[in-house]
Backbone as XML, in Angstrom:
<?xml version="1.0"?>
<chain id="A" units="angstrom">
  <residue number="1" name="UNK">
    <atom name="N" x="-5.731" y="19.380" z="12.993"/>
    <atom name="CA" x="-4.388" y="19.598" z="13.473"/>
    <atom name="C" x="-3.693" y="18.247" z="13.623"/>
  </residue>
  <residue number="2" name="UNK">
    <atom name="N" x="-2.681" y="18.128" z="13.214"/>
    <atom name="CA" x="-1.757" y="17.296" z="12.910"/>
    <atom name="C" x="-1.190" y="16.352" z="14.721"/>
  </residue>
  <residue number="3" name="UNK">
    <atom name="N" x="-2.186" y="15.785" z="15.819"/>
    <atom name="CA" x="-1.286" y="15.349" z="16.907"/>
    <atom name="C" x="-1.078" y="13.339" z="16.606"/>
  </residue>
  <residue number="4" name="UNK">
    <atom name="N" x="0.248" y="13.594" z="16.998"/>
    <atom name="CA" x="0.449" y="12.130" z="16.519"/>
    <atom name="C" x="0.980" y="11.689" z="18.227"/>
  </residue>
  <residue number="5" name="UNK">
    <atom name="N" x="0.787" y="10.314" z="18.149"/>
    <atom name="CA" x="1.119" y="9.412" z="19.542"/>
    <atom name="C" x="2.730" y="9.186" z="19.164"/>
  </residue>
  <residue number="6" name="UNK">
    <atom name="N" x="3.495" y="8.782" z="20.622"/>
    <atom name="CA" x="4.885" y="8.569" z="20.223"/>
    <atom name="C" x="5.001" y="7.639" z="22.100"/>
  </residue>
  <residue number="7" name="UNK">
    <atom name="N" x="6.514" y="6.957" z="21.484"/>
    <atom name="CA" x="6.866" y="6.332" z="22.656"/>
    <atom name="C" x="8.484" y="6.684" z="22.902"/>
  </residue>
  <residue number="8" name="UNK">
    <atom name="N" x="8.346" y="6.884" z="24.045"/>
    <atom name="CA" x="10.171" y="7.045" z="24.509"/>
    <atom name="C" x="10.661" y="5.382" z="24.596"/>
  </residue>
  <residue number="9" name="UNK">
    <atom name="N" x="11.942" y="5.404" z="23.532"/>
    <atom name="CA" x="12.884" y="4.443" z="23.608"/>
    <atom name="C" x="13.429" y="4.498" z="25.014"/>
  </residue>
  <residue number="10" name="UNK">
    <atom name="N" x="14.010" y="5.537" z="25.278"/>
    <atom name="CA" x="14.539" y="5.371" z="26.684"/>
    <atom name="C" x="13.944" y="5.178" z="28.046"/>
  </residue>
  <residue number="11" name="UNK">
    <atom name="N" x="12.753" y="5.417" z="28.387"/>
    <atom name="CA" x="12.095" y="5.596" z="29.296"/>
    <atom name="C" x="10.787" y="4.869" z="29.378"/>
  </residue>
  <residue number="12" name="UNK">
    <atom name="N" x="10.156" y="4.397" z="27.842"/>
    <atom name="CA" x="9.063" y="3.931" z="27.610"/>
    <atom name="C" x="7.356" y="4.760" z="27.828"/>
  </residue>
  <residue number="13" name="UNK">
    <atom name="N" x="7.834" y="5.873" z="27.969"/>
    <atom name="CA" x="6.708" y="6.507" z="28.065"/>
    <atom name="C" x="5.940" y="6.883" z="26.646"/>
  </residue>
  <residue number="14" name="UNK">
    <atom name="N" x="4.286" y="6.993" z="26.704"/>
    <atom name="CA" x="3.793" y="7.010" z="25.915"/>
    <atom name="C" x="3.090" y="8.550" z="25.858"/>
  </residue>
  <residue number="15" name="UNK">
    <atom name="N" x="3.165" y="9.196" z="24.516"/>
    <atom name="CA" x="2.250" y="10.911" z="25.048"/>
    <atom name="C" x="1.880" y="10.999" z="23.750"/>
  </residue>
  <residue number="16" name="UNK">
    <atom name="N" x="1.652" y="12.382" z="23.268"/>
    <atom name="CA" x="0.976" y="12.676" z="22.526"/>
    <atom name="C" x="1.379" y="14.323" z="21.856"/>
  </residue>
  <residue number="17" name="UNK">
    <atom name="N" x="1.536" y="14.518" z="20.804"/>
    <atom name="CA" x="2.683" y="16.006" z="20.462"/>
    <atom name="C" x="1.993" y="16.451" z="18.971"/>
  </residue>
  <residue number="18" name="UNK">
    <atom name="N" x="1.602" y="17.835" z="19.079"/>
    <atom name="CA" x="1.346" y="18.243" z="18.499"/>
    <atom name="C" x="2.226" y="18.508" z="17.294"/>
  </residue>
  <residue number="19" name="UNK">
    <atom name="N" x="2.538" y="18.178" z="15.986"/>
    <atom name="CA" x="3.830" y="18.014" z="15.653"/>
    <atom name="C" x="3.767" y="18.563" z="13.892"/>
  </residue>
  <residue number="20" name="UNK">
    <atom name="N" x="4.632" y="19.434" z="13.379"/>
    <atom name="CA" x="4.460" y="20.005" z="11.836"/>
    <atom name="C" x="5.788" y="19.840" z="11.415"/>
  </residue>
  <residue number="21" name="UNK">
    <atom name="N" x="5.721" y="18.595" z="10.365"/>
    <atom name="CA" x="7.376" y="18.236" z="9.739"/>
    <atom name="C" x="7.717" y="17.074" z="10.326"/>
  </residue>
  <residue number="22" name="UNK">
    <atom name="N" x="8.423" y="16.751" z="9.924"/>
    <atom name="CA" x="8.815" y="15.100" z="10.031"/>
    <atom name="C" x="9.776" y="14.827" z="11.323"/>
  </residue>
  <residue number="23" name="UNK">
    <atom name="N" x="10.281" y="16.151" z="12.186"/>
    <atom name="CA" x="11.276" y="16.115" z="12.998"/>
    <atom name="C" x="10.296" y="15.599" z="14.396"/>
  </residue>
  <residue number="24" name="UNK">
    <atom name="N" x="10.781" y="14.221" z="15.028"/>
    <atom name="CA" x="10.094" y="13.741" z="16.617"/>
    <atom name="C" x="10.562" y="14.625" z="17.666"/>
  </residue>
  <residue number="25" name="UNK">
    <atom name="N" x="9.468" y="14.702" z="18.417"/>
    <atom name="CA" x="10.089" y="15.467" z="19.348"/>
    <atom name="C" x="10.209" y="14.530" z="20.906"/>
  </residue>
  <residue number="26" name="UNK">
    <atom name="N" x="11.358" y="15.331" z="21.614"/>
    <atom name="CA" x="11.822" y="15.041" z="22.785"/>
    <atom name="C" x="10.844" y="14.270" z="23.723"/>
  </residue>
  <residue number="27" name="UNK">
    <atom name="N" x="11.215" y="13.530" z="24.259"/>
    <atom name="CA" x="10.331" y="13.088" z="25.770"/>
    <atom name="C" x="9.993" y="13.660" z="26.781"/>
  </residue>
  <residue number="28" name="UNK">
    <atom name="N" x="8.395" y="14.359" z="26.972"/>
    <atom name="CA" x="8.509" y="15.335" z="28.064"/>
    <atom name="C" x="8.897" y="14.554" z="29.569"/>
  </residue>
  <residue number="29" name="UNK">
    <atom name="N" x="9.215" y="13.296" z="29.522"/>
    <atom name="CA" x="9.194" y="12.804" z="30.769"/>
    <atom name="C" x="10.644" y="12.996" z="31.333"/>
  </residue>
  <residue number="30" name="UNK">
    <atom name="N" x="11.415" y="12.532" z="30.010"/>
    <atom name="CA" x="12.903" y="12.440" z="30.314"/>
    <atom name="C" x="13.595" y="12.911" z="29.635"/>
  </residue>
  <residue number="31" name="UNK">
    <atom name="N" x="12.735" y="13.677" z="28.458"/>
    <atom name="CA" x="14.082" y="14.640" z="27.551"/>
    <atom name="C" x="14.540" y="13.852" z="26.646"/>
  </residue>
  <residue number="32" name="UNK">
    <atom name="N" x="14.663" y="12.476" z="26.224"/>
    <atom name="CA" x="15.456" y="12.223" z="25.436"/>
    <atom name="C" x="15.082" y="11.748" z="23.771"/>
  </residue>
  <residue number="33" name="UNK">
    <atom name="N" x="15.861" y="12.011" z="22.553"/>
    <atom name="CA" x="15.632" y="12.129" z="21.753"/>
    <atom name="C" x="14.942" y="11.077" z="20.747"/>
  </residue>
  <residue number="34" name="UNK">
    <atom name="N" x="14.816" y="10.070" z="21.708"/>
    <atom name="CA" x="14.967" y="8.371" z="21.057"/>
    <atom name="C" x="13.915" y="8.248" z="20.989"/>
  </residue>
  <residue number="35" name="UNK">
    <atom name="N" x="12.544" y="8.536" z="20.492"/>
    <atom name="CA" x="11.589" y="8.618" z="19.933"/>
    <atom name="C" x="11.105" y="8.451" z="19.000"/>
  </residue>
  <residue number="36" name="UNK">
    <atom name="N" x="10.104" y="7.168" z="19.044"/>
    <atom name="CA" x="9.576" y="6.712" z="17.462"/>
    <atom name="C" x="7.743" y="7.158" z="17.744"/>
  </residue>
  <residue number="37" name="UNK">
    <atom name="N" x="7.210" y="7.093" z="16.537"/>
    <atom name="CA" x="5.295" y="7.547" z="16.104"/>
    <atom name="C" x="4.838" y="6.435" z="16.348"/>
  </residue>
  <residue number="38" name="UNK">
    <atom name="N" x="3.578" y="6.039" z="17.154"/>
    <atom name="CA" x="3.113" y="4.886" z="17.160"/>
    <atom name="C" x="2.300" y="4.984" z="16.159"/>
  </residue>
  <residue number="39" name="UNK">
    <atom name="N" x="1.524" y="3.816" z="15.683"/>
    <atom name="CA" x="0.659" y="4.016" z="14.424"/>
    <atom name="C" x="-0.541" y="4.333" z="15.640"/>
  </residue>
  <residue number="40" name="UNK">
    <atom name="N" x="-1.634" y="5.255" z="14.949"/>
    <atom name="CA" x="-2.898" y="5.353" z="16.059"/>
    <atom name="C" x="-4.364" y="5.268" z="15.133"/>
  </residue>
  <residue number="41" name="UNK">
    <atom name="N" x="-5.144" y="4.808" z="15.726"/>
    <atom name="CA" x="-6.375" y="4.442" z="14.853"/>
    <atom name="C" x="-7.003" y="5.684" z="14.673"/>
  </residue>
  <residue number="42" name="UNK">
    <atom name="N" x="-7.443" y="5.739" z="13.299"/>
    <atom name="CA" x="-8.320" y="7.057" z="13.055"/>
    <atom name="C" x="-9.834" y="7.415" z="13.272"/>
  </residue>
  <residue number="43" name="UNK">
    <atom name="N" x="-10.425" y="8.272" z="13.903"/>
    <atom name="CA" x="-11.475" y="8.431" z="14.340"/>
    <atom name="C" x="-12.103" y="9.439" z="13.615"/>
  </residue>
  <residue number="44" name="UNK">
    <atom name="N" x="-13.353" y="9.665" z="12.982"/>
    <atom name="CA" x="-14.580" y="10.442" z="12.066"/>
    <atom name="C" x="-15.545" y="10.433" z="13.271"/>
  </residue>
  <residue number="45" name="UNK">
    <atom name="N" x="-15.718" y="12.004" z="13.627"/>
    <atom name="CA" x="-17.388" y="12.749" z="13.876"/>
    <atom name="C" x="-18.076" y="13.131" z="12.944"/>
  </residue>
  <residue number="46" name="UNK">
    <atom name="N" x="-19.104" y="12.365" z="12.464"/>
    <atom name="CA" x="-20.061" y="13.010" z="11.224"/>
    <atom name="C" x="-20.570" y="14.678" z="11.808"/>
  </residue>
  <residue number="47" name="UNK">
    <atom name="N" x="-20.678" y="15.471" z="11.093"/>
    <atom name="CA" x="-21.012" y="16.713" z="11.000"/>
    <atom name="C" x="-22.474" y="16.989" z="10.751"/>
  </residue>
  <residue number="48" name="UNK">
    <atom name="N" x="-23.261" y="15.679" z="10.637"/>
    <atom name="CA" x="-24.431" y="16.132" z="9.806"/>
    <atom name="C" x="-25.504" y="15.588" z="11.237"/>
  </residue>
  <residue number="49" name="UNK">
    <atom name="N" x="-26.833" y="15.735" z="11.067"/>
    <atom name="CA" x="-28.086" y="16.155" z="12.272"/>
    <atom name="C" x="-27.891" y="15.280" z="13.378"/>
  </residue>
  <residue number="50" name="UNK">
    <atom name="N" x="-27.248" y="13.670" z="12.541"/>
    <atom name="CA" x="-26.941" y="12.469" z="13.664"/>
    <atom name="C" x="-26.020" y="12.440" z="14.681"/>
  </residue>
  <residue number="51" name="UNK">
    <atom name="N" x="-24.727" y="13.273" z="14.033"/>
    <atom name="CA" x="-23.439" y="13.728" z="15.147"/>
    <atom name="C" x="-22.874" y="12.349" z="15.020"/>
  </residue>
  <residue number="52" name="UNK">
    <atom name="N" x="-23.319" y="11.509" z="14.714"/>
    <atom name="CA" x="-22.425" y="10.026" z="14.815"/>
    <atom name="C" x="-21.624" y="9.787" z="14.710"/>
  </residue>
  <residue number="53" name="UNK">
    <atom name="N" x="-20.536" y="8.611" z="15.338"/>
    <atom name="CA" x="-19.576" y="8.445" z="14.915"/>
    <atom name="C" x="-19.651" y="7.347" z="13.753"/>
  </residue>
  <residue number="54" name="UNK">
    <atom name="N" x="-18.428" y="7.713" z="12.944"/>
    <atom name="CA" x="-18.105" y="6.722" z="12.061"/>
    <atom name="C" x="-17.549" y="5.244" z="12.090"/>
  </residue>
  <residue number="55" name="UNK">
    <atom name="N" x="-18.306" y="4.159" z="12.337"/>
    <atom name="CA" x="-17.669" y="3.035" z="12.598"/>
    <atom name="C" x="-17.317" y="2.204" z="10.855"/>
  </residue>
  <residue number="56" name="UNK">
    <atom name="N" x="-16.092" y="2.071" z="11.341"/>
    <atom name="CA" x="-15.840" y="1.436" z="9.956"/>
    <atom name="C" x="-15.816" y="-0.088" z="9.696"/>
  </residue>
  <residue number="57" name="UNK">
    <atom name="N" x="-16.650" y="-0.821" z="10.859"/>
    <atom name="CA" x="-17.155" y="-2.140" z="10.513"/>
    <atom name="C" x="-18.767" y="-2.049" z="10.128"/>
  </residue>
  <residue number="58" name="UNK">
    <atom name="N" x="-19.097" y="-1.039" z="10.544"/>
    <atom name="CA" x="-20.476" y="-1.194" z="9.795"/>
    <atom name="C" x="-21.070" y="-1.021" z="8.643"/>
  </residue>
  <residue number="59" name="UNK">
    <atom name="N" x="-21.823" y="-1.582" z="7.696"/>
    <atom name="CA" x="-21.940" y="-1.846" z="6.141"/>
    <atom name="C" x="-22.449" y="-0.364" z="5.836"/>
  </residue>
  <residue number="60" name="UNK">
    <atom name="N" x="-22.201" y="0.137" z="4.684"/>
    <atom name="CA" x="-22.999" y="1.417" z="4.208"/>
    <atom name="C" x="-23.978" y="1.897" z="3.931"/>
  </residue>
  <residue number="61" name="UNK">
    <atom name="N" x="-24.905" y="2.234" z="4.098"/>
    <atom name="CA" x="-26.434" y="2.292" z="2.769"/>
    <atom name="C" x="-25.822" y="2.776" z="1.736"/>
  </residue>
  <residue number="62" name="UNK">
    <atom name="N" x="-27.032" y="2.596" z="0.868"/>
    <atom name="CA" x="-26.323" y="2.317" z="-0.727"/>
    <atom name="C" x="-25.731" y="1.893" z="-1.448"/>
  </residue>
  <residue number="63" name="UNK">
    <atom name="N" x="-25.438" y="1.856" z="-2.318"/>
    <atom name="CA" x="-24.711" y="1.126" z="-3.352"/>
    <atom name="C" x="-23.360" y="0.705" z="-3.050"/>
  </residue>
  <residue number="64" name="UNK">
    <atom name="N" x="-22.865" y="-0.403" z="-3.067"/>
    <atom name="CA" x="-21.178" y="-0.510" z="-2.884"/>
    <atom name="C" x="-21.169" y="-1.449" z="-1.618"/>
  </residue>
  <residue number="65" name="UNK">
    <atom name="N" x="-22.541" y="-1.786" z="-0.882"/>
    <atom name="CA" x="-22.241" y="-2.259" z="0.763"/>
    <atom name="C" x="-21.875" y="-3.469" z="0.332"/>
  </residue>
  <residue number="66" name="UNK">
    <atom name="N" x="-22.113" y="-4.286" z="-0.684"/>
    <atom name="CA" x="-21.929" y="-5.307" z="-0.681"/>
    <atom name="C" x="-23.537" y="-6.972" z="-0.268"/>
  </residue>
  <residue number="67" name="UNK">
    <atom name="N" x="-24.452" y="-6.042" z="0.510"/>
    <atom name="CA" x="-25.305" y="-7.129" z="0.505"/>
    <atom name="C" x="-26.667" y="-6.482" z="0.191"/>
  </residue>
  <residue number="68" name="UNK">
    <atom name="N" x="-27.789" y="-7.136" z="-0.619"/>
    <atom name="CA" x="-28.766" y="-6.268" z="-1.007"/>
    <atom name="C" x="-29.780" y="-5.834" z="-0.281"/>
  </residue>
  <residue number="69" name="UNK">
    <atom name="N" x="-29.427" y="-6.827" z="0.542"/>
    <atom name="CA" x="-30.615" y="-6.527" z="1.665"/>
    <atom name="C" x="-30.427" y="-5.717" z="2.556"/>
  </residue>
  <residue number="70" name="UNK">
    <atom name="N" x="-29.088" y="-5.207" z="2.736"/>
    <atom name="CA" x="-28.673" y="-4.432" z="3.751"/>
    <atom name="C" x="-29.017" y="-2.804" z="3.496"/>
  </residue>
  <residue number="71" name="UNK">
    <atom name="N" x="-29.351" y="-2.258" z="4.795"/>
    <atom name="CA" x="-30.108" y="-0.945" z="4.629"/>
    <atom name="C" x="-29.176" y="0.491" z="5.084"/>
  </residue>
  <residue number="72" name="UNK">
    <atom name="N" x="-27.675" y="-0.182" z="5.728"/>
    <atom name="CA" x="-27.118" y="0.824" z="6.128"/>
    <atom name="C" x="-26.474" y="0.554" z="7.686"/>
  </residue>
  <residue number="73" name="UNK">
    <atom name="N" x="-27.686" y="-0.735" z="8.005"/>
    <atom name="CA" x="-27.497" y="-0.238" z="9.220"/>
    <atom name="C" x="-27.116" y="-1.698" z="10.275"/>
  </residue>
  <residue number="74" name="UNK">
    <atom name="N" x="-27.394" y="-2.397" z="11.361"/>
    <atom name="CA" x="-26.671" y="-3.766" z="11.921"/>
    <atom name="C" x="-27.367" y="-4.757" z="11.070"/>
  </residue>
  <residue number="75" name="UNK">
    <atom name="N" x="-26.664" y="-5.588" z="10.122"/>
    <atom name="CA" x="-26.984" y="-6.414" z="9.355"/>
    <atom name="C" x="-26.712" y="-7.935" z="9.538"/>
  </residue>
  <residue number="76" name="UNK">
    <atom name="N" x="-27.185" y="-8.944" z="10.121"/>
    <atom name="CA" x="-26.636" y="-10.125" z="10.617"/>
    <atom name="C" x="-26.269" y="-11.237" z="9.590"/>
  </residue>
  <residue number="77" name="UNK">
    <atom name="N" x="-27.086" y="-10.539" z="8.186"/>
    <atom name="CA" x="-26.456" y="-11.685" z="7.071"/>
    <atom name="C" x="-25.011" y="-10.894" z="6.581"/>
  </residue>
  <residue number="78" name="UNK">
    <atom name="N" x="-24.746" y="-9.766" z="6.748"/>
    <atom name="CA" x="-23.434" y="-9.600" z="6.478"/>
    <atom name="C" x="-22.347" y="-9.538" z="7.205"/>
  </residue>
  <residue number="79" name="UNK">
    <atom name="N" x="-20.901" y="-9.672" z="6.503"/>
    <atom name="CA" x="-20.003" y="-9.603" z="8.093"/>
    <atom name="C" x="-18.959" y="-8.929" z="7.281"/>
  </residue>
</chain>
């Protein structure tokens, strides 16, 4: 489901709105229309036996990580 972060121009408050279509919505604090999307960082729950989260500084296993020695997992020769 589509919830994006936003800040009131007028009031400075910060929330959170469930939102479908490009139209911002109102400030529940103060009503007013002056509302911009903050950018918000994206977050991955793996689905699979580990439940883990997805950190996207950590190197990959397999092919593509970039160092050969690396297994997937905290690697101190890579950065």
């Amino acid at each position: 489901m589509p919830i994006f972060e936003y800040v009131c121009g007028a009031c400075g408050k910060e929330f959170e709105e469930l939102v479908f279509g490009d139209v911002a919505p109102p400030c529940p604090a103060c009503a007013s229309t002056k509302t911009r999307k903050l950018m918000s960082r994206c977050r991955h729950t793996s689905g699979g036996a580990g439940g883990g989260d997805y950190a996207p500084s950590a190197p990959s296993g397999g092919g593509g990580s970039g160092c050969a020695g690396c297994s997937g997992g905290s690697c101190a020769t890579c950065k």
